[in-house]
C-alpha positions in Angstrom: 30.2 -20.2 -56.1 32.1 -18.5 -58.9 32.8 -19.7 -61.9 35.8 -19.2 -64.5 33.1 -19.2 -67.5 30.6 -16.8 -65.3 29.5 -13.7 -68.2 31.0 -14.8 -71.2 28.5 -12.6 -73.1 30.1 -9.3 -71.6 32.7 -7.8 -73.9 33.4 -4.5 -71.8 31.9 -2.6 -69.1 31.5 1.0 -69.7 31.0 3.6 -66.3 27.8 5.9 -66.6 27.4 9.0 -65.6 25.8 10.1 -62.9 22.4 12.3 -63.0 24.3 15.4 -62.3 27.2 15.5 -64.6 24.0 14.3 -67.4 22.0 17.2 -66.3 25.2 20.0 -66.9 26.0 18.0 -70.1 22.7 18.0 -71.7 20.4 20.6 -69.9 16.8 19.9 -69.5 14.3 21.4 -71.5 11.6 24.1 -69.7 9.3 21.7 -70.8 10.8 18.6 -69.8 11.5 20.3 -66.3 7.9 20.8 -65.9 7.3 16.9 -66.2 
C-alpha cells in the first residue's frame, strides 16, 4: 500500500559515505585503532 502523504517529515535525503572513503578522509587514531 503506498501512500501519496507517506514521510511528510523528510525534507531531503543526503547519501553517506561509506567506511572506506571515512577511514581515508579522517584517519583513525593509533589509539582508536587499538579499540
Amino acid at each position: 500500500m503506498n501512500y501519496q502523504n507517506d514521510d511528510l517529515r523528510i525534507k531531503e535525503i543526503n547519501e553517506l559515505l561509506p567506511p572506506v572513503a571515512l577511514l581515508e578522509k579522517f584517519p583513525a587514531t593509533e589509539n582508536a585503532a587499538n579499540t
